[in-house]
Biopython code that builds the backbone (N, CA, C, O; Angstrom):
import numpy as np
from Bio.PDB.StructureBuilder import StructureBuilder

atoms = [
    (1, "UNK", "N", (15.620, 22.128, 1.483)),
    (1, "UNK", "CA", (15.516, 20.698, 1.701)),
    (1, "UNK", "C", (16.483, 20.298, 2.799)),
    (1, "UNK", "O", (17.681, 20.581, 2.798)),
    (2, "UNK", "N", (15.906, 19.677, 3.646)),
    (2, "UNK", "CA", (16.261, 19.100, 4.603)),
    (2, "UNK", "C", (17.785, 17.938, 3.859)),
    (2, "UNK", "O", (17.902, 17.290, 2.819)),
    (3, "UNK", "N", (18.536, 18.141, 4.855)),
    (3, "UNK", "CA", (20.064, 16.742, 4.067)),
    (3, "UNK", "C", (20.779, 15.914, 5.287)),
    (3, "UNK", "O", (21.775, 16.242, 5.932)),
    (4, "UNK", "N", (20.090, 14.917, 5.389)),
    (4, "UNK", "CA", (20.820, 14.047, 6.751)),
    (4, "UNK", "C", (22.213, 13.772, 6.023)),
    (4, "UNK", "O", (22.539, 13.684, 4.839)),
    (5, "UNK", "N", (22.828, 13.683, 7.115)),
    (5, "UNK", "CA", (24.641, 14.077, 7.007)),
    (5, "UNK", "C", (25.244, 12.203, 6.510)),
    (5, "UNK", "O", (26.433, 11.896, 6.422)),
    (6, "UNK", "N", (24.388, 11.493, 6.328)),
    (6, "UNK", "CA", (24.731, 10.554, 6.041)),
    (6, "UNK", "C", (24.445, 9.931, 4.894)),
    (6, "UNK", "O", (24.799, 8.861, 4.398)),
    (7, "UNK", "N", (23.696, 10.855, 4.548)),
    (7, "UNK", "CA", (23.132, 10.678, 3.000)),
    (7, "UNK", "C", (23.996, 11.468, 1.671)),
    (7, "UNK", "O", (24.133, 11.164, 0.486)),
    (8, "UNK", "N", (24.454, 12.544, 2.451)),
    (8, "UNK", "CA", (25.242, 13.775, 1.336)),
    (8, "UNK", "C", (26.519, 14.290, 2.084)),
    (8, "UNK", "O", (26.611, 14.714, 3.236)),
    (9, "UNK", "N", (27.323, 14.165, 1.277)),
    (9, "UNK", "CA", (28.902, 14.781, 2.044)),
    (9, "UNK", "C", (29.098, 15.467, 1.509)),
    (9, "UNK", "O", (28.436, 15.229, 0.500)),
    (10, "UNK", "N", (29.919, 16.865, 1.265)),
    (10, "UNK", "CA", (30.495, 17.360, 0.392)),
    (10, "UNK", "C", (31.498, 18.579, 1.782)),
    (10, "UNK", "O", (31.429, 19.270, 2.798)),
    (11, "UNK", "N", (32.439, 17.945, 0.540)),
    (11, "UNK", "CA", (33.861, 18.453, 1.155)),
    (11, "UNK", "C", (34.451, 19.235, 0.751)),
    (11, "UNK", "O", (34.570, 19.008, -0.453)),
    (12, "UNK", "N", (35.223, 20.583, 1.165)),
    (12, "UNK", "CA", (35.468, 21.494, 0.048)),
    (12, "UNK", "C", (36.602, 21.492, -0.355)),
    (12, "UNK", "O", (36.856, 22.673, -0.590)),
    (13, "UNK", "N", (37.910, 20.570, -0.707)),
    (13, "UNK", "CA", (38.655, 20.493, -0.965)),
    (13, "UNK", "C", (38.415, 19.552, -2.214)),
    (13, "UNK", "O", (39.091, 19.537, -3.243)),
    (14, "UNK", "N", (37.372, 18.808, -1.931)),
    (14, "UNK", "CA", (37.385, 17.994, -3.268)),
    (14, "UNK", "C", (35.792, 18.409, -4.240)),
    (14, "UNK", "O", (34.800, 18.622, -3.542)),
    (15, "UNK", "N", (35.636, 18.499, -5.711)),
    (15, "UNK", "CA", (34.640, 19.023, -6.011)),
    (15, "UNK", "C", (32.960, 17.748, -5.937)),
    (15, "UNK", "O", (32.943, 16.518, -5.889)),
    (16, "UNK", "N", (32.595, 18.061, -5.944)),
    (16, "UNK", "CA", (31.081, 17.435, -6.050)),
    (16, "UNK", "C", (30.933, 17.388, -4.848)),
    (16, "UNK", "O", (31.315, 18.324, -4.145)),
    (17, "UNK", "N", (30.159, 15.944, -4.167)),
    (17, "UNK", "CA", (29.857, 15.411, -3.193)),
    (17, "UNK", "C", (29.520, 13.859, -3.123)),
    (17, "UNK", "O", (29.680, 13.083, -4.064)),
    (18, "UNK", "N", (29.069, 13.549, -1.967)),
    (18, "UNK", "CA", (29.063, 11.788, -2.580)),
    (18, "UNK", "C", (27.749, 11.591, -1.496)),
    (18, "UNK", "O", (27.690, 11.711, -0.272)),
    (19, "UNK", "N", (26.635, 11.201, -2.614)),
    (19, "UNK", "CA", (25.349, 10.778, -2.427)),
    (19, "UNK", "C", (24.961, 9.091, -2.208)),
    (19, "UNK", "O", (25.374, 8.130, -2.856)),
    (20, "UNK", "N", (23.968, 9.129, -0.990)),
    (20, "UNK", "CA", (24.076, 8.162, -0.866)),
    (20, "UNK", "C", (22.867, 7.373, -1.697)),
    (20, "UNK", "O", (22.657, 7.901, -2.789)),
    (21, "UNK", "N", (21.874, 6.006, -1.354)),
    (21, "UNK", "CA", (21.508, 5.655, -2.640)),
    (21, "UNK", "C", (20.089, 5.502, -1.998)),
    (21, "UNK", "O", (19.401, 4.649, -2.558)),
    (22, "UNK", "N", (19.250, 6.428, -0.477)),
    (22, "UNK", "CA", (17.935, 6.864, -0.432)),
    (22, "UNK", "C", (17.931, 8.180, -0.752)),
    (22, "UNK", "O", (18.757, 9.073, -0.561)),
    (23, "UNK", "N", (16.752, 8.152, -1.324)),
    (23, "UNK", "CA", (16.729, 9.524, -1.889)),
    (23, "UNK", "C", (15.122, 10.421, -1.172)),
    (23, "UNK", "O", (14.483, 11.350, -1.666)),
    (24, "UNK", "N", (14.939, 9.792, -0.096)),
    (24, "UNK", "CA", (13.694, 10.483, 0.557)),
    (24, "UNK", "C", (14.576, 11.158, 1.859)),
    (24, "UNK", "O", (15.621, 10.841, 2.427)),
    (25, "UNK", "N", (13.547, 12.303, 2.025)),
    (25, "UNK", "CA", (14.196, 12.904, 3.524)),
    (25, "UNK", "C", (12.940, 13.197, 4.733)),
    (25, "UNK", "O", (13.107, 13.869, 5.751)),
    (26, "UNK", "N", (12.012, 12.694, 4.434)),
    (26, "UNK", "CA", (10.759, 12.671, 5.188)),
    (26, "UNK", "C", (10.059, 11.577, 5.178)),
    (26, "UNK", "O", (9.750, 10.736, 4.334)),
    (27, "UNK", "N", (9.852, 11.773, 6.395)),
    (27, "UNK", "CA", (9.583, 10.133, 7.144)),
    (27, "UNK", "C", (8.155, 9.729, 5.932)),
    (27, "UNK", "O", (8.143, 8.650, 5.339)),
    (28, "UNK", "N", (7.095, 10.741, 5.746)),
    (28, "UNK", "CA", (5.619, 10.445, 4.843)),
    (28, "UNK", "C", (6.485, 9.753, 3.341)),
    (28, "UNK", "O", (6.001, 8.736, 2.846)),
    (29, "UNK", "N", (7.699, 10.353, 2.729)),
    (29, "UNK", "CA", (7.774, 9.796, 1.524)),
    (29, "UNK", "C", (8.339, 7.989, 2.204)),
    (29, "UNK", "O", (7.779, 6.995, 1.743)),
    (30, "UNK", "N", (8.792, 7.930, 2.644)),
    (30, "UNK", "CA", (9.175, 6.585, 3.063)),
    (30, "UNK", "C", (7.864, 5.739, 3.553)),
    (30, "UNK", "O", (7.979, 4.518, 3.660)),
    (31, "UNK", "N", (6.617, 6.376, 3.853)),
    (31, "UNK", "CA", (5.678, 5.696, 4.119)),
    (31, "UNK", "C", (4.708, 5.159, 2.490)),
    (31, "UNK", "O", (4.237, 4.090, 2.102)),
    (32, "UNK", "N", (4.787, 6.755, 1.847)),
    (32, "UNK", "CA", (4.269, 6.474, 0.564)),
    (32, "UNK", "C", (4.398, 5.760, -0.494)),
    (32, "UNK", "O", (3.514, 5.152, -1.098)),
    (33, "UNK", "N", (5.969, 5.860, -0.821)),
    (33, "UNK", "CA", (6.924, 4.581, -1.638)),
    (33, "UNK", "C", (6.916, 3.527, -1.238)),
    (33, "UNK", "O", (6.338, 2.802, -2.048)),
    (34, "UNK", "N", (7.330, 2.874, -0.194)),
    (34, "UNK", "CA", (7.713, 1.810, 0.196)),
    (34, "UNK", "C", (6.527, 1.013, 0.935)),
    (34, "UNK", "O", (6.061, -0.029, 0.475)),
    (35, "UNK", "N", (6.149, 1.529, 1.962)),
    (35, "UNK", "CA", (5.621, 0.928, 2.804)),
    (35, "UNK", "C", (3.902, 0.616, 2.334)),
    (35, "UNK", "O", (3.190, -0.084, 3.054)),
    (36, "UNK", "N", (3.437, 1.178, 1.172)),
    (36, "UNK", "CA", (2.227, 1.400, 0.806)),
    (36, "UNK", "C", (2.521, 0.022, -0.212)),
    (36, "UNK", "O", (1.856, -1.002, -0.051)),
    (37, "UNK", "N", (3.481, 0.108, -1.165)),
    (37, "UNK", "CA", (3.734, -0.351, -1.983)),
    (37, "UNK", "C", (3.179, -2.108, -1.394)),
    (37, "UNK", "O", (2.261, -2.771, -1.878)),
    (38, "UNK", "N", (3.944, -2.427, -0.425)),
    (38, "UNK", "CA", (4.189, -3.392, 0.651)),
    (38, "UNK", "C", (2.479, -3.817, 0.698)),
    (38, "UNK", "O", (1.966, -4.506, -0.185)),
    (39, "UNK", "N", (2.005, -3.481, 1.435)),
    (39, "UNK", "CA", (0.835, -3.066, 2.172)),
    (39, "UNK", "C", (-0.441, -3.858, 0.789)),
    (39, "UNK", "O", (-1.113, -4.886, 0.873)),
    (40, "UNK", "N", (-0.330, -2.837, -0.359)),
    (40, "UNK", "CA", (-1.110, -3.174, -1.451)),
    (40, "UNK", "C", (-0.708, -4.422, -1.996)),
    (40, "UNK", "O", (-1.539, -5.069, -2.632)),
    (41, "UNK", "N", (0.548, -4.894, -1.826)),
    (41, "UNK", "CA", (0.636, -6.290, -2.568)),
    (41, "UNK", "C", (0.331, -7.280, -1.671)),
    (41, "UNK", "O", (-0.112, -8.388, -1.973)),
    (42, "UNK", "N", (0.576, -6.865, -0.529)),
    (42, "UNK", "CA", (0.050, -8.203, 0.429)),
    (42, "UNK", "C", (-1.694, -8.094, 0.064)),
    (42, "UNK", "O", (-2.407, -9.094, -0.017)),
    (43, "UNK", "N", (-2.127, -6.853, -0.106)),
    (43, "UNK", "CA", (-3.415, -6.816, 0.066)),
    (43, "UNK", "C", (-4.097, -7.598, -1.246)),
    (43, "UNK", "O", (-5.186, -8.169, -1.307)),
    (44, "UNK", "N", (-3.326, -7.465, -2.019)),
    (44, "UNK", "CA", (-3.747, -7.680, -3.437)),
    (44, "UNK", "C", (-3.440, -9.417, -3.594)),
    (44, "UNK", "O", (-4.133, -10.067, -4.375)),
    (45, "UNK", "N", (-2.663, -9.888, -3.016)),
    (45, "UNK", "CA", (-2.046, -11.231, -3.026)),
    (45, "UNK", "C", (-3.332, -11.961, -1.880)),
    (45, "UNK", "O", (-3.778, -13.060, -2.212)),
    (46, "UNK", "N", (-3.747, -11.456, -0.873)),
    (46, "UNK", "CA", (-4.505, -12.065, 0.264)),
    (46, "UNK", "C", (-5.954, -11.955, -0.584)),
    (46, "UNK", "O", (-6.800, -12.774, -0.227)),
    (47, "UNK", "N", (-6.322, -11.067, -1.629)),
    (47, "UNK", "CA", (-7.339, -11.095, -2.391)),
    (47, "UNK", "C", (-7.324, -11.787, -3.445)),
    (47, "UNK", "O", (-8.392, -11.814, -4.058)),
    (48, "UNK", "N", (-6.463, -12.366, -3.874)),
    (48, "UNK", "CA", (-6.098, -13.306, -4.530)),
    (48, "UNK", "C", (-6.399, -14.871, -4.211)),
    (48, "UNK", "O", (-7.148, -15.672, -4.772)),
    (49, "UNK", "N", (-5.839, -14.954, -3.491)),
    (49, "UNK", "CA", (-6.337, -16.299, -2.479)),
    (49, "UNK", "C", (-7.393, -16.503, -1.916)),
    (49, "UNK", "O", (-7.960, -17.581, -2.101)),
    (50, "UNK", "N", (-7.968, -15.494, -1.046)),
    (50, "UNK", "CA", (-9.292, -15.156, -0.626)),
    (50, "UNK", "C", (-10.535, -15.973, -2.142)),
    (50, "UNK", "O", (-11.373, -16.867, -2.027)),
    (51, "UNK", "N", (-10.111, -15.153, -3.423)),
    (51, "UNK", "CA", (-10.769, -15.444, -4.567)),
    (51, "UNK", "C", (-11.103, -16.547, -4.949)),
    (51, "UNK", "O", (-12.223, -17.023, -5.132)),
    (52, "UNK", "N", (-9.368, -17.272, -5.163)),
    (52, "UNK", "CA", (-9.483, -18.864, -5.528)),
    (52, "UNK", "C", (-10.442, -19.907, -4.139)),
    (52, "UNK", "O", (-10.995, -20.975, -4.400)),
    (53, "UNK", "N", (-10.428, -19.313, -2.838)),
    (53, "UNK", "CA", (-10.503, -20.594, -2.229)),
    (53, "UNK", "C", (-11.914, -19.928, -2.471)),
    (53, "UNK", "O", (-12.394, -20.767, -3.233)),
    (54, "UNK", "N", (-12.659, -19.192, -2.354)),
    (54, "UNK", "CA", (-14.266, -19.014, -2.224)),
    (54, "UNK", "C", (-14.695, -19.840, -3.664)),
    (54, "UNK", "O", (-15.750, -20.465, -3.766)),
    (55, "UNK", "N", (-13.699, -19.726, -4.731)),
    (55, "UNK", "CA", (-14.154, -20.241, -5.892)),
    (55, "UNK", "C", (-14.365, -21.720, -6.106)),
    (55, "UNK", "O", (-15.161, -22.297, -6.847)),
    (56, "UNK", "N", (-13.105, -22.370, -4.953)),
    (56, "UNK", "CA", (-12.770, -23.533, -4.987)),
    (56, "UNK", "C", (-13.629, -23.734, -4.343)),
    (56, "UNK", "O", (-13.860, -24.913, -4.612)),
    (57, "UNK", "N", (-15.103, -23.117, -2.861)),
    (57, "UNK", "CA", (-15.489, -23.448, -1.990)),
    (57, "UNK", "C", (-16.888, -23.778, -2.665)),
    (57, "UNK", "O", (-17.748, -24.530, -2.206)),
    (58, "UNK", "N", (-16.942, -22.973, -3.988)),
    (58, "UNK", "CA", (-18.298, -22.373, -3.985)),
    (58, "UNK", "C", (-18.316, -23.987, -5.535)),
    (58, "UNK", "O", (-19.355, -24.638, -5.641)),
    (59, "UNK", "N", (-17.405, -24.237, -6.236)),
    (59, "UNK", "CA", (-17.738, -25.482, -7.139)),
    (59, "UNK", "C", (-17.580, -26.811, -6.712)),
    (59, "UNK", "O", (-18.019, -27.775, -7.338)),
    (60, "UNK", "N", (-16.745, -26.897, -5.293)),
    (60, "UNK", "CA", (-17.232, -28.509, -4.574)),
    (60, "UNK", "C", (-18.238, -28.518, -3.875)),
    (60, "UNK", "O", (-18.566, -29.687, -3.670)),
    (61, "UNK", "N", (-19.030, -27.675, -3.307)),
    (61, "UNK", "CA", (-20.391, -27.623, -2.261)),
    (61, "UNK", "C", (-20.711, -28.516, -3.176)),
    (61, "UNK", "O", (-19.963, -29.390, -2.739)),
    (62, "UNK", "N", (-21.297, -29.098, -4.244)),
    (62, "UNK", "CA", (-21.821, -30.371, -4.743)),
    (62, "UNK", "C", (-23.729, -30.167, -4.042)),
    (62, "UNK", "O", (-24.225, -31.113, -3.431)),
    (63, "UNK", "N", (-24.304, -29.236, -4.204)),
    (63, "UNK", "CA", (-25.378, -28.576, -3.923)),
    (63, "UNK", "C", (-25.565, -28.315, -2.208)),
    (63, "UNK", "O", (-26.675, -28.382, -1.680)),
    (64, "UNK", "N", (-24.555, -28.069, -1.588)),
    (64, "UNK", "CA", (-24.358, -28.525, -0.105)),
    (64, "UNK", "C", (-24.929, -27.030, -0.188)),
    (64, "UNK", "O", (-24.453, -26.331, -1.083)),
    (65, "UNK", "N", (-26.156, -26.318, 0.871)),
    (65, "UNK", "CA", (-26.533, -25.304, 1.263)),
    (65, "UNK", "C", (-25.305, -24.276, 2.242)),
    (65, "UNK", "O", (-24.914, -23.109, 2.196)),
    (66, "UNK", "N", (-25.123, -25.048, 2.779)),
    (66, "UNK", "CA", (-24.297, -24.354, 3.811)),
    (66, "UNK", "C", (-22.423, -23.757, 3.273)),
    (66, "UNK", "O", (-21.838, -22.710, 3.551)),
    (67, "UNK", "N", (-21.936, -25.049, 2.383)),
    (67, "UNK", "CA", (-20.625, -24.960, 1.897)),
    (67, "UNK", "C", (-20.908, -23.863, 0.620)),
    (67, "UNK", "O", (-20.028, -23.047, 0.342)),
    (68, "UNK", "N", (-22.223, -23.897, -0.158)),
    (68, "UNK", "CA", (-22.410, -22.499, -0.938)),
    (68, "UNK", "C", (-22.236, -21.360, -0.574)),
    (68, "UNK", "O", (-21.623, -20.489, -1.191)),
    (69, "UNK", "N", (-22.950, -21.235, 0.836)),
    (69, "UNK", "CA", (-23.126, -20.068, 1.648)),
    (69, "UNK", "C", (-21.597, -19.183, 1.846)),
    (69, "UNK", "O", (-21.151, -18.134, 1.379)),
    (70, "UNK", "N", (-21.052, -20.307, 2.873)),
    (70, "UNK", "CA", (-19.571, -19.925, 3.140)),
    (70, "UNK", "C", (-18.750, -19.400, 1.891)),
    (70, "UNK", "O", (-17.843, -18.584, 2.055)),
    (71, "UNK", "N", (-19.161, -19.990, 0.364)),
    (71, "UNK", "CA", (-17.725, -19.345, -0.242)),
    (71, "UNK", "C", (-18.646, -18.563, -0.650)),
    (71, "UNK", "O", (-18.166, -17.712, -1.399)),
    (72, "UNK", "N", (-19.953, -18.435, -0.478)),
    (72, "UNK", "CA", (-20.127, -16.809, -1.204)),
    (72, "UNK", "C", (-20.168, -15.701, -0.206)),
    (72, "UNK", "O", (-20.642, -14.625, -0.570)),
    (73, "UNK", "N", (-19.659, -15.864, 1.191)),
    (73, "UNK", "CA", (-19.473, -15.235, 2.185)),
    (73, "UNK", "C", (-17.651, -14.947, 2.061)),
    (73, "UNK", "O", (-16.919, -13.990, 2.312)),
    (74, "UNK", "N", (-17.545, -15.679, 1.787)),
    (74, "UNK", "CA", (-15.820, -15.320, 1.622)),
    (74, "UNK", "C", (-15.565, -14.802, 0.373)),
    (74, "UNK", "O", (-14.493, -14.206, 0.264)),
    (75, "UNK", "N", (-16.172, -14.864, -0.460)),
    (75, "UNK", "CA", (-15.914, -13.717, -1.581)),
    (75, "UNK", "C", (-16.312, -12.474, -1.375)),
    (75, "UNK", "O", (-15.536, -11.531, -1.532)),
    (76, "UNK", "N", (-17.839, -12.287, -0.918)),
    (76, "UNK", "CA", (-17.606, -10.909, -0.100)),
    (76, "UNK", "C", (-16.921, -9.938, 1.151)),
    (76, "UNK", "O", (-16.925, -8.736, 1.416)),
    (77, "UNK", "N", (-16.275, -11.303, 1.816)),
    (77, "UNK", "CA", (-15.423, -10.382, 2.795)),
    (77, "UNK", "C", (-14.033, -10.296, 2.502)),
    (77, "UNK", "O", (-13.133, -9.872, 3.227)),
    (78, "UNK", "N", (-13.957, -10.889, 0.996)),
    (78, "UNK", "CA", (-12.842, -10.601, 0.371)),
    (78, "UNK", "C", (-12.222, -9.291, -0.418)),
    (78, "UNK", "O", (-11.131, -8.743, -0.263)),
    (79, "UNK", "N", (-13.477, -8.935, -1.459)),
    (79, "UNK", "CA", (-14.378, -7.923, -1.768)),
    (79, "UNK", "C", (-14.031, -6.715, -0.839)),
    (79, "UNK", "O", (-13.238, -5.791, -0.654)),
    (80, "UNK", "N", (-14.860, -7.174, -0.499)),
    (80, "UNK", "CA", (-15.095, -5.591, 0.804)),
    (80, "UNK", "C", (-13.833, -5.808, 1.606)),
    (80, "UNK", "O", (-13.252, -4.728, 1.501)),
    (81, "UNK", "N", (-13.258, -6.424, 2.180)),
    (81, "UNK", "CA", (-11.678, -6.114, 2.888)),
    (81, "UNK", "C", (-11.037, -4.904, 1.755)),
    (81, "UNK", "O", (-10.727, -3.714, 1.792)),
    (82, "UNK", "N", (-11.051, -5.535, 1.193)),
    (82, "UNK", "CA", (-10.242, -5.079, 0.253)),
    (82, "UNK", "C", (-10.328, -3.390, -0.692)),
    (82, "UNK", "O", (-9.524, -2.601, -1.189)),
    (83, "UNK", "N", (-11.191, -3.460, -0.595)),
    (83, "UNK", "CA", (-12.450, -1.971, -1.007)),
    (83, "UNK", "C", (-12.329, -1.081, 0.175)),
    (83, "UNK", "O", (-12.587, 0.120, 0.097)),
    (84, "UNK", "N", (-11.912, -1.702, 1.348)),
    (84, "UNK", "CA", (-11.834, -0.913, 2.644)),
    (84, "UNK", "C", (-10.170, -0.231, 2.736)),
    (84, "UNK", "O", (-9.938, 0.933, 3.063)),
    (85, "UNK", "N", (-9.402, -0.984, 2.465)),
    (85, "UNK", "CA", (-8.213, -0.683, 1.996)),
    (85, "UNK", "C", (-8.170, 0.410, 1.272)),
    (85, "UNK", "O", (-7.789, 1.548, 1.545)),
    (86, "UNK", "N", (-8.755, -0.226, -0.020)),
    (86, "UNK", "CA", (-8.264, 0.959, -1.143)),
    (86, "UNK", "C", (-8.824, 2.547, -0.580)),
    (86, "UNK", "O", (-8.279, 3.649, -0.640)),
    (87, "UNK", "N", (-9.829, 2.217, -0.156)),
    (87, "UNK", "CA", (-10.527, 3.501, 0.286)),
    (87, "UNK", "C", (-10.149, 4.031, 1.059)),
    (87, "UNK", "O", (-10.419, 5.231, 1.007)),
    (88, "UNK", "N", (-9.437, 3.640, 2.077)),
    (88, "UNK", "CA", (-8.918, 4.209, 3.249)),
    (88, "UNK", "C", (-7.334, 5.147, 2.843)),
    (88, "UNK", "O", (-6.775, 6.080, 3.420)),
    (89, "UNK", "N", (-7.014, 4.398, 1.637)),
    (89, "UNK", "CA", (-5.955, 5.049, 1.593)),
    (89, "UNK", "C", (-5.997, 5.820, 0.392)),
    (89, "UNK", "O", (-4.949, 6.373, 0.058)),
    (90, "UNK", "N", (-7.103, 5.973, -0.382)),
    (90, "UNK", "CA", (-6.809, 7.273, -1.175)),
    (90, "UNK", "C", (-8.142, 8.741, -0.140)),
    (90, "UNK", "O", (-8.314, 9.926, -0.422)),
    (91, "UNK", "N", (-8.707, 7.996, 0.868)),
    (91, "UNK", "CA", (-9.608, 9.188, 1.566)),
    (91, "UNK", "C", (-8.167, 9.811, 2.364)),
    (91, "UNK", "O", (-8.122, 11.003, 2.665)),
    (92, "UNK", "N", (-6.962, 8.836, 2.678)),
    (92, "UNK", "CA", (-6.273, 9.469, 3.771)),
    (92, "UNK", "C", (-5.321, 10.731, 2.819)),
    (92, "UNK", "O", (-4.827, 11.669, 3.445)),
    (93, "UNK", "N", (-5.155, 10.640, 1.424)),
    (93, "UNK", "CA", (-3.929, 11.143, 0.354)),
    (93, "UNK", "C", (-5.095, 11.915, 0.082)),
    (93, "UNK", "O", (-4.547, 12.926, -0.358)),
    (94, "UNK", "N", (-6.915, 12.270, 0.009)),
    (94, "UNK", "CA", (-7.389, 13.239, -0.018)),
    (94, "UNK", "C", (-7.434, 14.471, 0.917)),
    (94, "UNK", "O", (-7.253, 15.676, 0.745)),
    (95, "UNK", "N", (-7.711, 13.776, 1.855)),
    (95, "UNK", "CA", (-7.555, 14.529, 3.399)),
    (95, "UNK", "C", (-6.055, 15.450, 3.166)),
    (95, "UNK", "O", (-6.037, 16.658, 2.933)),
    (96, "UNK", "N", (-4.980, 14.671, 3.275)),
    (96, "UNK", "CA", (-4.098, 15.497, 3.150)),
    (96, "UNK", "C", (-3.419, 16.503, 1.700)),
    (96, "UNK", "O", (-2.409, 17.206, 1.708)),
    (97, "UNK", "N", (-4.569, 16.203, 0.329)),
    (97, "UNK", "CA", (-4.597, 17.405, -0.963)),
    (97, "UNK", "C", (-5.555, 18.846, -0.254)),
    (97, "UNK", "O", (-5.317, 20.053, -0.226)),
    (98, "UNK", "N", (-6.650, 18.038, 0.236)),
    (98, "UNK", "CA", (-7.574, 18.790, 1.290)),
    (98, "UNK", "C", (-6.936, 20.207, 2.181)),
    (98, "UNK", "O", (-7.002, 21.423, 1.999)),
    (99, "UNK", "N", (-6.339, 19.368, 3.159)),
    (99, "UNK", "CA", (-5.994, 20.338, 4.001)),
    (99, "UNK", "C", (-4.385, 20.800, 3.944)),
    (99, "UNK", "O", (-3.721, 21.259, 4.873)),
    (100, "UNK", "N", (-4.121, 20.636, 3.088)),
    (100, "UNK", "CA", (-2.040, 20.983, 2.772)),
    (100, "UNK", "C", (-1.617, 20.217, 3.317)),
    (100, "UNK", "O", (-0.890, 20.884, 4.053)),
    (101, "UNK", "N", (-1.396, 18.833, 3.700)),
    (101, "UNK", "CA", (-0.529, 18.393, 4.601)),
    (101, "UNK", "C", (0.869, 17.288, 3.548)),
    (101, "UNK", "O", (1.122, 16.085, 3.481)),
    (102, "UNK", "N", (1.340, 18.321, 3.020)),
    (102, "UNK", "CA", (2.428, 17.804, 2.258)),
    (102, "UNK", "C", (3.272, 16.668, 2.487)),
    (102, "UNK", "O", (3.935, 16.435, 1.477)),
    (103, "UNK", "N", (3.496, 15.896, 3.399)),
    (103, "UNK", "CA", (3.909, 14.416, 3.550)),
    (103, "UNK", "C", (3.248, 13.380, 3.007)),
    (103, "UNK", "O", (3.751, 12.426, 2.413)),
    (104, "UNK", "N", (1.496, 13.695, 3.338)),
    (104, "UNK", "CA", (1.029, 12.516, 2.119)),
    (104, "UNK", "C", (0.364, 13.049, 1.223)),
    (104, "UNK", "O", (-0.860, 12.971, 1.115)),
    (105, "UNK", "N", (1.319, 13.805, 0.297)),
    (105, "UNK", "CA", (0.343, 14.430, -0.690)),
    (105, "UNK", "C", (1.181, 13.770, -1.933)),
    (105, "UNK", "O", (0.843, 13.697, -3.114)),
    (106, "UNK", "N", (2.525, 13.257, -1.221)),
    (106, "UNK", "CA", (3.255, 12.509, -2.759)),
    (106, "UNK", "C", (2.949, 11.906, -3.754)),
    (106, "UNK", "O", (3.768, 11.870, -4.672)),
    (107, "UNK", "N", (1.503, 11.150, -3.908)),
    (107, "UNK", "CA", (1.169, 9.971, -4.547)),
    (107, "UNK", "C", (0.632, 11.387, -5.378)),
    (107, "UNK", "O", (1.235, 11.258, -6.444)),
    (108, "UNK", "N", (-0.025, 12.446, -5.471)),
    (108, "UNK", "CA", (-0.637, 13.159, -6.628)),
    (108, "UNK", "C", (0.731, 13.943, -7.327)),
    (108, "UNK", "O", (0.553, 14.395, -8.458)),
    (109, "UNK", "N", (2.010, 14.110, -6.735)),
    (109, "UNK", "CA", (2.399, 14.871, -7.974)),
    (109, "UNK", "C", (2.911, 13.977, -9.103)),
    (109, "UNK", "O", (3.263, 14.473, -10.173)),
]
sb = StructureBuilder()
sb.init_structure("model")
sb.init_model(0)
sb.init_chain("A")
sb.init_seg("    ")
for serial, (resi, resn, name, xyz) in enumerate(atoms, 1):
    if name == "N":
        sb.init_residue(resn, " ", resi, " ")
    sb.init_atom(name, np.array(xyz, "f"), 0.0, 1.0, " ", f" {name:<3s}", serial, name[0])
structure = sb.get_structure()
């Protein structure tokens, strides 16, 4: 395992060492933890909203053809945004169980 010098000291006059408080050493786990994490809640929060306003769009149309249309158009490109996401990022964590590529293979162990 790789040990950036700023993360782990150890000195030999004194026993142990003194760790610092990230505990990833490859750039993929810092993408997988954190930055995914990030990513899915915005995604999940923008589908959220997306939801309420198509819902809110779709019970004031007041039989309006066109204001129906729109929120049942925004629930599906809410839908599917979102389905595009998820998919993209467990085809990309297959790809790499697929072909060995151990940086994004973190999310399966």
């Amino acid at each position: 395992m790789v040990k950036i010098f700023a993360q782990s000291l150890s000195i030999d006059d004194i026993p142990g060492s003194i760790e610092g408080p990230v505990k990833f050493s490859k750039i993929g786990d810092i993408f997988n933890t954190t930055t995914m994490g990030i990513v899915f809640g915005f995604a999940g929060l923008g589908l959220l909203l997306m939801i309420v306003s198509a819902g809110f769009t779709l019970l004031t149309s007041a039989g309006d053809a066109k204001k129906l249309e729109s929120g049942k158009q925004r629930l599906t490109y809410a839908i599917v945004g979102f389905l595009v996401i998820f998919v993209a990022y467990w085809g990309v964590q297959l790809a790499g169980k697929i072909f060995g590529v151990a940086e994004i293979q973190s999310v399966f162990k």
